[in-house]
C-alpha positions in Angstrom: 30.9 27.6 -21.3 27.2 29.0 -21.0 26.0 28.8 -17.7 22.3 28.0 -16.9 20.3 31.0 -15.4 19.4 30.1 -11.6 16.8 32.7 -9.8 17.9 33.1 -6.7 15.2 33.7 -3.2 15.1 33.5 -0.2 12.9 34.8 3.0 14.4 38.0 3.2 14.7 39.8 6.4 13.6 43.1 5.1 16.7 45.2 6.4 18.3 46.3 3.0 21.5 46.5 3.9 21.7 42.7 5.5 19.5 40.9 2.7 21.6 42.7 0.3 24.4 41.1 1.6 23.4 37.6 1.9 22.0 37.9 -1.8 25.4 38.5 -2.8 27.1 35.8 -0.7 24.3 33.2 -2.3 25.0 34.4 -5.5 28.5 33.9 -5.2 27.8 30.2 -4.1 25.5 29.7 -7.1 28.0 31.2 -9.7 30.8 28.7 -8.1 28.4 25.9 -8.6 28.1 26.7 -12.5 25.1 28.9 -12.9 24.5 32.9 -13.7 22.4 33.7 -10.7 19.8 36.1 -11.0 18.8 37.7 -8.0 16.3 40.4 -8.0 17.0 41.8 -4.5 20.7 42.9 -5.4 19.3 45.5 -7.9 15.2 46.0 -7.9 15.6 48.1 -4.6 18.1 50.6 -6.1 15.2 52.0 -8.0 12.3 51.0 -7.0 9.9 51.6 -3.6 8.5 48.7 -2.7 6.3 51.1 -0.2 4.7 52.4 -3.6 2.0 49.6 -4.2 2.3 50.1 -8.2 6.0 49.9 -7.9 6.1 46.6 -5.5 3.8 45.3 -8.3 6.5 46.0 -11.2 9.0 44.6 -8.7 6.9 41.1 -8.6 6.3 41.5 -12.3 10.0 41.7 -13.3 11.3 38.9 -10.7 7.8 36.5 -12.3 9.6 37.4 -16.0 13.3 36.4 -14.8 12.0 33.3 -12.6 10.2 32.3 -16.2 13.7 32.5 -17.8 15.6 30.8 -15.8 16.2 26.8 -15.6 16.1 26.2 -12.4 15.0 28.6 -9.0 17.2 28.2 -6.0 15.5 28.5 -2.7 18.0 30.2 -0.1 18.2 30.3 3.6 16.1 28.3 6.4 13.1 30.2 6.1 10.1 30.2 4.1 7.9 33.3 3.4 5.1 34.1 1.3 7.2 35.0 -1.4 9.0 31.9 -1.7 6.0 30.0 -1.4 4.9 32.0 -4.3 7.7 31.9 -6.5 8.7 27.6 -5.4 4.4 27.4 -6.9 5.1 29.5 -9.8 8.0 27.6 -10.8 6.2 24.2 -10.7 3.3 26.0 -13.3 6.6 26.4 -15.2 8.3 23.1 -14.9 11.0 24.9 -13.8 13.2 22.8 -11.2 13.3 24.1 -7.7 16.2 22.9 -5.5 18.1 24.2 -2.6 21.1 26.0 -2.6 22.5 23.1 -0.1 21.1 21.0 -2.9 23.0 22.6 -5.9 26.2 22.1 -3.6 25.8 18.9 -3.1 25.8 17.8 -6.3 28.6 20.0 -7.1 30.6 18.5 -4.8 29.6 15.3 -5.8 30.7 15.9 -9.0 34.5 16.5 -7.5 34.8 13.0 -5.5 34.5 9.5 -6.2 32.6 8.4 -9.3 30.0 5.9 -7.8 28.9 3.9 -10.9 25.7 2.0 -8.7 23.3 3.8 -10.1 
């Protein structure tokens, strides 16, 4: 089964070690749920300085280019930041779906319990 790309983000707290944790742990959640979650902040600090300004730009220009692949963007945690204001705006100028990650389990576990034929 092909699973449908889901960019994961979240306001991240900005200690490495804990964001790159709780990427992992939403990503997890995502995958369960049916998707290939992409999630910049596992990998993009392992090479790149955000404290360099050309290379915090490459690291907005590579998440933009996997945000436009993807089907739908997954918005993580009770926070919002800038960044997740910008990528939940870019999204809509891609018609791409944005939805919580309480929202995509939902609907998964929906999906396991009684069929309600109302609708």
């Amino acid at each position: 089964m092909k699973r449908p790309l889901a960019y994961i983000t979240a306001a991240w707290s900005g200690n490495n070690g804990r964001d790159t944790k709780q990427a992992a742990k939403y990503c997890r959640a995502v995958y369960d749920a049916g998707f290939s979650p992409v999630c910049p902040m596992l990998y993009l600090p392992l090479f790149l300085n955000d404290a360099i300004p050309e290379e915090h730009k490459s690291g907005v220009d590579i998440g933009r280019d996997f945000l436009r692949r993807s089907h739908v963007l997954v918005v993580c945690g009770s926070g919002i930041s800038e960044d997740v204001k910008n990528d939940i705006a870019t999204a809509g100028r891609l018609n791409i779906t944005a939805t919580t990650l309480d929202g995509i389990l939902t609907v998964k576990a929906q999906g396991r319990g009684k069929r309600d034929d109302s609708c």
